[in-house]
C-alpha positions as CSV (number, residue, x, y, z in Angstrom):
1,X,139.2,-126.0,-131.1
2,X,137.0,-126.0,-128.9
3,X,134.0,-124.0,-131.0
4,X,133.8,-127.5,-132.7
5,X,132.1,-129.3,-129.5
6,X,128.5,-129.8,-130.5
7,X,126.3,-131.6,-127.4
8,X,124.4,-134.1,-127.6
9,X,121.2,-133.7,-129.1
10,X,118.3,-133.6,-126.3
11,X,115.6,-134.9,-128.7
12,X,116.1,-139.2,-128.9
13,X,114.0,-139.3,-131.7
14,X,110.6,-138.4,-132.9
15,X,107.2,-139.5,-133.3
16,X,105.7,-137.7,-136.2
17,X,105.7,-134.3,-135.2
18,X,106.3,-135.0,-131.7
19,X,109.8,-135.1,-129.9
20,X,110.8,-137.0,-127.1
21,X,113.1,-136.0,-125.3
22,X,116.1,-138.3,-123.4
23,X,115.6,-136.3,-120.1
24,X,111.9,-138.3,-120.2
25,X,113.6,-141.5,-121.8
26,X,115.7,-142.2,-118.5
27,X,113.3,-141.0,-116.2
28,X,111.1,-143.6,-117.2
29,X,113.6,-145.9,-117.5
30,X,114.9,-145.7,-113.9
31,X,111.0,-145.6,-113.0
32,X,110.6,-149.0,-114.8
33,X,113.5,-150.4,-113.3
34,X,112.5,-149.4,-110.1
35,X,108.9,-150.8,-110.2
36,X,110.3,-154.6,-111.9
37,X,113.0,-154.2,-108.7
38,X,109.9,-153.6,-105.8
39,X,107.4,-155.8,-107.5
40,X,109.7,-159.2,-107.2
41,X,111.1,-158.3,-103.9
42,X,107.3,-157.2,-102.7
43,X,106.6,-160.9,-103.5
44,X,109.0,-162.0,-101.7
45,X,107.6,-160.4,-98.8
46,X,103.9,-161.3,-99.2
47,X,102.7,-158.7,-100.3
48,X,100.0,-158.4,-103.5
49,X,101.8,-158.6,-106.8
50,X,99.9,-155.7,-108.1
51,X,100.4,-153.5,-105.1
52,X,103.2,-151.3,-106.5
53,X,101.9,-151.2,-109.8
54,X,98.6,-149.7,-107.6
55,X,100.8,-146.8,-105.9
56,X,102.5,-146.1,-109.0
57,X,99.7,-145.0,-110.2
58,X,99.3,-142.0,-108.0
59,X,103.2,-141.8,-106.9
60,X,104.6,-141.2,-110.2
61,X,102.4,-137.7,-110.8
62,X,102.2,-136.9,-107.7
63,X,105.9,-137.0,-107.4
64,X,106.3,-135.0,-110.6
65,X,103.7,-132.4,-109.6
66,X,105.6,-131.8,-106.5
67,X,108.9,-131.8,-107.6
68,X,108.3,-129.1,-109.8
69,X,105.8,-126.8,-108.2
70,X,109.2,-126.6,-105.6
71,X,111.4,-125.7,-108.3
72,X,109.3,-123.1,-109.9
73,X,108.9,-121.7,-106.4
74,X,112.5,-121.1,-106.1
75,X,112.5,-120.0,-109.5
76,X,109.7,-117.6,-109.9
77,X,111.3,-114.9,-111.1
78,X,112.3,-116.7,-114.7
79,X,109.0,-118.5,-114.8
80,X,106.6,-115.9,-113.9
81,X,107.6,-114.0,-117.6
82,X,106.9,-117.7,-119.6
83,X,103.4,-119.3,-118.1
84,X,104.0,-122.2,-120.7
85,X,107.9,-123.1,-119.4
86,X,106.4,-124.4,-116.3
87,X,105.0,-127.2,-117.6
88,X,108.3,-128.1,-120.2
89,X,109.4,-130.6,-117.7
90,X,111.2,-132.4,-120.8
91,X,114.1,-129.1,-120.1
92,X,115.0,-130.3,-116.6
93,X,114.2,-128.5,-113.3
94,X,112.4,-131.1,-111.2
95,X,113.9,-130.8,-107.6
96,X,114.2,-134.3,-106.5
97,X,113.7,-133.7,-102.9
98,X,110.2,-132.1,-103.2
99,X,109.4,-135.1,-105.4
100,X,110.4,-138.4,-102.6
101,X,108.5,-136.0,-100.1
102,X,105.7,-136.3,-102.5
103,X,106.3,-139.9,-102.6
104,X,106.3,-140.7,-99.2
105,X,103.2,-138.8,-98.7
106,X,101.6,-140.8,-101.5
107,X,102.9,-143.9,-99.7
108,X,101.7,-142.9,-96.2
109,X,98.2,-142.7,-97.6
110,X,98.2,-145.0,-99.5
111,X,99.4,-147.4,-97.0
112,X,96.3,-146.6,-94.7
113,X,94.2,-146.9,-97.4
114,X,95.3,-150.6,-98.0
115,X,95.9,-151.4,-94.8
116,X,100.0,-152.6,-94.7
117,X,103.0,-151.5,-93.1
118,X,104.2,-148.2,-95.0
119,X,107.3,-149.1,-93.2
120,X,107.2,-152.2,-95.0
121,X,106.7,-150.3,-98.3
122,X,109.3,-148.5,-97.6
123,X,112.3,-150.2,-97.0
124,X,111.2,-152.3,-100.3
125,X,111.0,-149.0,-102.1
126,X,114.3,-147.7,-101.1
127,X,116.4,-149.4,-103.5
128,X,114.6,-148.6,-106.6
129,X,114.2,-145.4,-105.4
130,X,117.8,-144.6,-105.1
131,X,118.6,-146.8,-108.4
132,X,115.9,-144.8,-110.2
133,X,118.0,-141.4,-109.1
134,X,121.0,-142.7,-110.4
135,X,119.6,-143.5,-114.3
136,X,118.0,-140.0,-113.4
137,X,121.0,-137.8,-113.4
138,X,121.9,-138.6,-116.8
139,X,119.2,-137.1,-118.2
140,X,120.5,-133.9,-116.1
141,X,123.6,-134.9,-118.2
142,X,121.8,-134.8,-121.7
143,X,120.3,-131.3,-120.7
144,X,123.8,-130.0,-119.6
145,X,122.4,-129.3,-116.3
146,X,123.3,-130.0,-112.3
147,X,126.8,-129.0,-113.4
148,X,129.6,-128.0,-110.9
149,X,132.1,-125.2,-111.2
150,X,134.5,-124.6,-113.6
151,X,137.5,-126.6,-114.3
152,X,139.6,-127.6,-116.7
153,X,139.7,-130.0,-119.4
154,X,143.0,-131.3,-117.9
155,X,141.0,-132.1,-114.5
156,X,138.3,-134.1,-116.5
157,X,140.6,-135.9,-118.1
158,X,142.3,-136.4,-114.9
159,X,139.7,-138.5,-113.6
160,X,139.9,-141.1,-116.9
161,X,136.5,-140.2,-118.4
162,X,135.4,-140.9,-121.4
163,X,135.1,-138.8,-124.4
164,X,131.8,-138.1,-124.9
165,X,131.2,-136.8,-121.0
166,X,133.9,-134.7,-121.3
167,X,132.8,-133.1,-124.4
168,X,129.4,-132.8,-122.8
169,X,130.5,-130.9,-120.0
170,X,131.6,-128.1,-122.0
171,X,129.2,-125.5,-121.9
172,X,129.2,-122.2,-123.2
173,X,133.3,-121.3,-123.5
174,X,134.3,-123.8,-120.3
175,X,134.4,-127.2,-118.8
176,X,132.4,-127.6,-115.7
177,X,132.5,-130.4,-112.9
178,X,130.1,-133.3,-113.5
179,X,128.2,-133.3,-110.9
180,X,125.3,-134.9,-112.1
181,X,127.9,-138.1,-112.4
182,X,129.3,-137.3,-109.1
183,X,125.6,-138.1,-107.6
184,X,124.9,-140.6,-109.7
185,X,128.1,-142.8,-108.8
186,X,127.4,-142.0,-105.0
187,X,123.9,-143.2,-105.7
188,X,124.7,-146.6,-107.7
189,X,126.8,-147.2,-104.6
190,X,123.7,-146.5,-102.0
191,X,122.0,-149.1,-103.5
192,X,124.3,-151.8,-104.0
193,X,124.6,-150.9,-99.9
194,X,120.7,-151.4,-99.9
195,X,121.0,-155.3,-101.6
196,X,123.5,-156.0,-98.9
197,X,121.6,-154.4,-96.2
198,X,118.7,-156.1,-97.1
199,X,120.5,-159.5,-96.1
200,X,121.6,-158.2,-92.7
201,X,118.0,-158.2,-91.9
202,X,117.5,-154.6,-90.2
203,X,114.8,-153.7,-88.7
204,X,111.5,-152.6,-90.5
205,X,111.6,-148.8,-91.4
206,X,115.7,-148.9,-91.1
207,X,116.1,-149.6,-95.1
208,X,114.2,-146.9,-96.0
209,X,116.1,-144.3,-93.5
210,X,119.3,-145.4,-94.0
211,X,118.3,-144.9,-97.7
212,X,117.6,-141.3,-96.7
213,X,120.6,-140.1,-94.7
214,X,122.4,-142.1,-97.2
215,X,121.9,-139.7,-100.1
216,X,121.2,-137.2,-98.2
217,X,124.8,-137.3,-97.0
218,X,125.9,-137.5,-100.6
219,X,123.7,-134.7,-101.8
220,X,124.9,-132.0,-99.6
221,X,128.6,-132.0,-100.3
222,X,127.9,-132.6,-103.9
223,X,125.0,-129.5,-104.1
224,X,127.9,-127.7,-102.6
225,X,130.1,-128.4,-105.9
226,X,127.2,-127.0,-108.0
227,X,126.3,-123.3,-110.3
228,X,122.8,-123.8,-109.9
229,X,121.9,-124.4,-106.9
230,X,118.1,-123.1,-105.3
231,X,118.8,-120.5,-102.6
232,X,117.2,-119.6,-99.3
233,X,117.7,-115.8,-98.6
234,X,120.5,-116.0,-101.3
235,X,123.0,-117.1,-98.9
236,X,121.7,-120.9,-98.1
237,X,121.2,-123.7,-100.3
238,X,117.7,-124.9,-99.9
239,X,119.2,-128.6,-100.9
240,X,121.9,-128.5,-98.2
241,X,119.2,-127.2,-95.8
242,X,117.0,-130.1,-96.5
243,X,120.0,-132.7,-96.8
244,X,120.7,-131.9,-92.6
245,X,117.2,-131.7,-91.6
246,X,116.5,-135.2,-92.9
247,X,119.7,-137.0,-91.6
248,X,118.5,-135.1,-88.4
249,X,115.1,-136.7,-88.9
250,X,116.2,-139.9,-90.0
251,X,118.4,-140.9,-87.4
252,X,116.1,-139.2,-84.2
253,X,113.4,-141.9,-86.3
254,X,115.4,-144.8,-86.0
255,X,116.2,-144.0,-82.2
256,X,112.7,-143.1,-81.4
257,X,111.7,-146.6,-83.1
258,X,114.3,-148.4,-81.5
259,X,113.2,-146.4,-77.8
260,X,109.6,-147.2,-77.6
261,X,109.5,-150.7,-79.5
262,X,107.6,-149.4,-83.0
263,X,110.9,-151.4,-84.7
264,X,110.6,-155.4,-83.7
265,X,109.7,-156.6,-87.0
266,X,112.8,-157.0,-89.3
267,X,112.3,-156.9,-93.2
268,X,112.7,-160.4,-93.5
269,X,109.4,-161.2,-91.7
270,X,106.1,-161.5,-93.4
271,X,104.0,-161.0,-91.1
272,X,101.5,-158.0,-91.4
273,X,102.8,-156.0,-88.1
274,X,101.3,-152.7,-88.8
275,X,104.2,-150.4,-87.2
């Protein structure tokens, strides 16, 4: 029965010769959602209309570059034997953590460079970042990748999904947890938090953190449900690892802020307080 299971096809369509690939198609699509979410709520806040269009620019490669430099890192041994692989993004395999540090990086610069708050940028950023994670994952889905452990059909069924996931977690001769939908509930529900935290009117840089110990919270019990996970001395997952470093980081930041004063200006001011 279940030999007659056939997964969905990873090519959308194609342009001549040329096939693209779904994995790409939601990645761009969270990206454009992202950058139409920052750009009208950047105007809100005074800033230049074409200001994220401007970091975009260098984020959105940058990011890219980054995130999968780490994974082939982590994976050298399977890449090392194919040269060309490394660059098949389309397959999957971009860690998403090395990518927002490339981001943030990108931002910190870039920040400097046009003389605003990168604070500011920040907490604007945060919800299209997370929302962008969330379209993300179903490309991971498409790939039949990020998958838990095995389980069975009855469990998958158990938790009322429809059809076509179900069938797409079968992989090989099993069923396997979907963990890629797992992260990307947990992430649709960071940023709905995000919209409503945006009303409460936190201070600047508070968005953005709560953004990261937010997923980051999310991310390490759900990496802890996954096969495939990149290892640190094969006994620790580098993604947990990460996960508790940046809550650690996050919340010192906000206390640190809060300490010496560097947090006054709440994201519902429009003045240009570089902090």
């Amino acid at each position: 029965m279940y030999a007659s299971i056939q997964p969905i096809d990873r090519v959308a369509f194609e342009i001549g010769s040329i096939p693209i690939y779904w994995y790409g198609i939601l990645i761009g699509v969270g990206a454009l959602l992202g950058y139409i979410l920052a750009s009208y709520e950047a105007k809100k806040r005074g800033l230049p209309d074409d200001i994220f269009a401007d970091l975009l620019i260098f984020a959105i490669p940058i990011s890219i570059i980054c995130a999968r430099l780490y994974y082939v890192i982590f994976e050298w041994e399977y890449y090392a034997g194919d040269w060309g692989s490394i660059f098949a993004v389309w397959e999957g395999g971009l860690a998403i953590y090395s990518g927002l540090i490339g981001a943030v990086l990108t931002g910190i610069i870039f920040s400097k460079i046009k003389r605003v708050s990168f604070w500011k940028l920040a907490d604007i950023a945060a919800p299209s970042l997370i929302l962008g994670q969330a379209i993300g994952r179903w490309g991971n889905f498409i790939n039949q990748e990020a998958y838990g452990g095995e389980v069975s059909r009855s469990f998958l069924g158990g938790l009322h999904l429809p059809e076509f996931i179900i069938n797409q977690m079968y992989i090989g001769d099993a069923y396997y947890h979907p963990t890629f939908l797992y992260e990307s509930l947990w992430n649709m529900a960071g940023f709905l938090l995000l919209l409503g935290l945006r009303r409460v009117n936190l201070r600047r840089g508070e968005l953005f953190l709560t953004y990261v110990i937010w997923y980051s919270f999310g991310r390490f019990f759900i990496e802890g449900l996954r096969t495939d996970s990149l290892m640190l001395f094969d006994t620790i997952r580098v993604a947990q690892l990460i996960s508790v470093l940046l809550i650690i980081v996050a919340v010192s930041l906000i206390l640190y802020r809060k300490r010496i004063g560097l947090s006054k200006t709440r994201y519902l001011d429009n003045e240009e307080i570089r902090s």
